[in-house]
N, C-alpha and C positions, 0 to 999 in steps of 0.2 A: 053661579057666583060671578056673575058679570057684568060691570057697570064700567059708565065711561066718565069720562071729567072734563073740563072747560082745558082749555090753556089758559090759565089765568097766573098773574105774576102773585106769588108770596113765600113763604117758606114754612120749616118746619121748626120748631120752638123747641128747646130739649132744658133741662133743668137738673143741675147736677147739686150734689152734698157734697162739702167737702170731708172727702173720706181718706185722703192720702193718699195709696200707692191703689186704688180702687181704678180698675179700667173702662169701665162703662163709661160712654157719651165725652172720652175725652177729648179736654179743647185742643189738641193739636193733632187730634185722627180725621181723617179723610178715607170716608167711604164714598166707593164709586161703583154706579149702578147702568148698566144696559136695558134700554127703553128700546122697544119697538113695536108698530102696528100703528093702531088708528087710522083712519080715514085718508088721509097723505099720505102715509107710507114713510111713518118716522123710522130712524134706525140710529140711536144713537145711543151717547153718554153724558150722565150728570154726575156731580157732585153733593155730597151734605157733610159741610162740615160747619162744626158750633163756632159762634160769633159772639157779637158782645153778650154780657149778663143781662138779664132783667128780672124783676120778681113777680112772681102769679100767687097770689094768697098767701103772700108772706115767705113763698119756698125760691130760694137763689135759683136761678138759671141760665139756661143758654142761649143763645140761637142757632139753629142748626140750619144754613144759609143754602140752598138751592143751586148751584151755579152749573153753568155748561148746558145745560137742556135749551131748547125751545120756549117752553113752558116750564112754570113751577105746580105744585101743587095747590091746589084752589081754595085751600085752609090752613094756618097756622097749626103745629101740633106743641104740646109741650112735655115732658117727663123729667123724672128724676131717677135717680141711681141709688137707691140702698143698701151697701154693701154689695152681696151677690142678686139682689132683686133689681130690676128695673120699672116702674111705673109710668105709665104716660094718662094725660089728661083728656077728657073726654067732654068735651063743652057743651054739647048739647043734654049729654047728665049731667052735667057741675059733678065732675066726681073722676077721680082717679084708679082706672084699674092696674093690677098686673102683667106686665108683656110676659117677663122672664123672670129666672126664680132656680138659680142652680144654690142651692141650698133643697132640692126635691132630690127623691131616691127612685129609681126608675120603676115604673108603674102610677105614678103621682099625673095628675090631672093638670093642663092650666086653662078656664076660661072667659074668656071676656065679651063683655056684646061688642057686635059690631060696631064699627064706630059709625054715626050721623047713616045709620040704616038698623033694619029690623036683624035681629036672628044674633046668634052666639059663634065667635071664633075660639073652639078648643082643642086643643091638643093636648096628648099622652107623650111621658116622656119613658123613652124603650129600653135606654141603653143610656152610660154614663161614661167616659172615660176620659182620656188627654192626647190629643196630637198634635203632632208638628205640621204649625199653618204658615209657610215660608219661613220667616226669618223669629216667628212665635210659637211659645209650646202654650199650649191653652187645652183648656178645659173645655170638651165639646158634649153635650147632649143629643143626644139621635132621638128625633120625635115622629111620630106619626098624626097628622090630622084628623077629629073624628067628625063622624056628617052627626044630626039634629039628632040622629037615635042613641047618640054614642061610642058609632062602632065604625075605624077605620074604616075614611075613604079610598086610601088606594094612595092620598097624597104621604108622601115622606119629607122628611127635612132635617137636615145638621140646625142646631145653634151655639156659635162660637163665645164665649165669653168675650166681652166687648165690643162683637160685632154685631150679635143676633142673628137673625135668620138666614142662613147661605145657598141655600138649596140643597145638593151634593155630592160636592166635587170630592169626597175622597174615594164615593162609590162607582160613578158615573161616568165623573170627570165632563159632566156638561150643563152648561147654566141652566136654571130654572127657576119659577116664579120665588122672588125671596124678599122682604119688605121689613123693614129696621122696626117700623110698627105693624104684627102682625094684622092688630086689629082695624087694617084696612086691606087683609087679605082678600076679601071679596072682590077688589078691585085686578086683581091677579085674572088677567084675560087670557081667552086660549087665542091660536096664532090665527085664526079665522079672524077676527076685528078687536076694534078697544083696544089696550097695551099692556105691555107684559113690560115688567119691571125685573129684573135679574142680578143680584150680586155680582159685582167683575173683581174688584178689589178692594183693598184695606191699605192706608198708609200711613206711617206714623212716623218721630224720632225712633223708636227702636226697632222699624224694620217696615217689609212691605213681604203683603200676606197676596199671590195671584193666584188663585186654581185653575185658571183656566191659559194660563199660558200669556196671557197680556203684560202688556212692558207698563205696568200702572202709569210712570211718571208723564209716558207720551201718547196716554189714552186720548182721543179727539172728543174734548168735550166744549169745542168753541164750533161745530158747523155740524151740517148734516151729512151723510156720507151721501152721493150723487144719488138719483132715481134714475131707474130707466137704465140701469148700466146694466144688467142683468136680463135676459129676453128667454121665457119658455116657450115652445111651440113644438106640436099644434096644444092648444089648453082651451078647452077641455084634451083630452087623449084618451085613448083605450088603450093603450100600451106601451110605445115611447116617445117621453121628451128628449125635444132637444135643446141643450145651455147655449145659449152665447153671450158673452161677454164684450161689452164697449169700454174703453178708456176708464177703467177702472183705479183707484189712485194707488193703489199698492196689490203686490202680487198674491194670493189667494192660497190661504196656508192647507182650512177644510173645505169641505162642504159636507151639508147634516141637510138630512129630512126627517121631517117633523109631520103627522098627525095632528089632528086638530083635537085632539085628548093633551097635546106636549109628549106622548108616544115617538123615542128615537127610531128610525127605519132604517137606515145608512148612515152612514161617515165613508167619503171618501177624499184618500188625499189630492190635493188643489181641485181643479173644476174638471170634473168628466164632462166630456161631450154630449153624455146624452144618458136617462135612466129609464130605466128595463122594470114597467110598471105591471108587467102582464099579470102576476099572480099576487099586485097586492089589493088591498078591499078596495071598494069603489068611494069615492069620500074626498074632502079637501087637504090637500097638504102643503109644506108650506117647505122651502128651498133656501138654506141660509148658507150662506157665504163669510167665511170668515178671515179677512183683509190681513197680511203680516203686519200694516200698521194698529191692527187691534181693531179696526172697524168690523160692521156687518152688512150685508146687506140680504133680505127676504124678498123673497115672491113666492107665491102663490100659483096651484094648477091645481086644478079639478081633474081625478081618474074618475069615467062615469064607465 
């Protein structure tokens, strides 16, 4: 399920109905997303939040504006909100599927083709109930992803009303692949290359939703966090790394390793010195660093 994309500048199109107190795609929410991987060794955060209106086939809409990354998305998206249903547009079928749909009782199906690629994105919704998402009580759906046969992958995910897909932070408490339009989930990379796009937060007038402990408002979404501040060795290893850290711009709350499945190994608190690989499988894994000022920073070592 792996592909990669341009950095090319444009944004995401989004299209709302005026529904009244309806929360989907509203114009004054700011969602914001952790990006990392690729080829340079991105490690940051964007924004998408709706801009002016425009209309696509007669239906009002939004724009759903890109800012903070490197890069934007390499194609325009558009949707709409129907009451508890969300739709987004799929241009290369002239045709609008279903994302979301909490109007489903748990056991209910939702699938959609990929978008501008072959094969079907669907998910099974498990579980239905309401939690407190910081400053939000919302209606959350617990889903599980199904592969081509129908039958869980293995992947899980919350969907929050008015955010949509979060990963799951009420289980886990750690980010994972999560995408406002699922049906560009194929683009959901593991930590070996390509990029991983992650929910960090939600903000709005009536509140700010963090699972992961980020201070939303002074999330860094104007620069890159440094490369190279982060040193493993020996890499490859048979048994143990050692960390070291250079001029890092703020002091280092975790560190997480990660599998190249997105498989957690460890958390420990700020930077150990060094990890003790003897008895884990042979394989890539990936070293992430998580900054008090809300940054990240990954590297990479090979256990052989």
């Amino acid at each position: 399920m792996k592909q990669h994309f341009s950095l090319l500048v444009s944004g995401f199109l989004a299209c709302t109905l005026p529904l009244g107190a309806q929360t989907w795609l509203a114009p004054d929410g700011i969602l914001t997303y952790h990006l990392t991987g690729g080829f340079i060794g991105i490690d940051d955060y964007f924004n998408l939040q709706p801009g002016p209106d425009t209309v696509i086939n007669g239906q009002t809409c939004r724009k759903m504006v890109v800012s903070g990354a490197p890069f934007n998305y390499p194609q325009s998206r558009f949707a709409y909100a129907d009451g508890d249903r969300v739709y987004a547009y799929q241009e290369n079928n002239n045709t609008f599927v279903k994302l979301y749909d909490f109007t489903l009782a748990p056991g209910a199906v939702v699938s959609m083709p990929v978008y501008q690629a072959n094969g079907f994105f669907q998910y099974r919704i498990e579980a239905v109930d309401t939690v407190q998402a910081g400053s939000f009580i919302l209606r959350r759906q617990q889903a599980v992803h199904l592969n081509a046969s129908g039958n869980p992958s293995g992947w899980a995910f919350d969907i929050l009303e008015g955010m949509g897909m979060v990963g799951l932070p009420f289980s886990t408490g750690m980010e994972a692949c999560s995408y406002f339009f699922p049906d560009e989930a194929p683009l959901c990379a593991s930590v070996v290359d390509g990029f991983d796009i992650k929910f960090s937060c939600y903000r709005a007038p009536g509140g700010v939703y963090s699972p992961f402990g980020l201070d939303c408002a002074s999330v860094p979404t104007h620069a890159l966090v440094p490369a190279g501040a982060l040193t493993l060795s020996p890499n490859p290893t048979v048994d143990v790394v050692t960390l070291q850290a250079v001029d890092l711009p703020a002091a280092v709350v975790h560190t997480r390793v990660f599998d190249t499945s997105g498989q957690y190994w460890q958390v420990y608190p700020g930077l150990p010195d060094r990890l003790d690989t003897v008895s884990w499988p042979a394989g890539l894994y990936a070293v992430v660093i998580e900054l008090e000022n809300g940054g990240r920073i990954t590297h990479r070592f090979l256990r052989i």
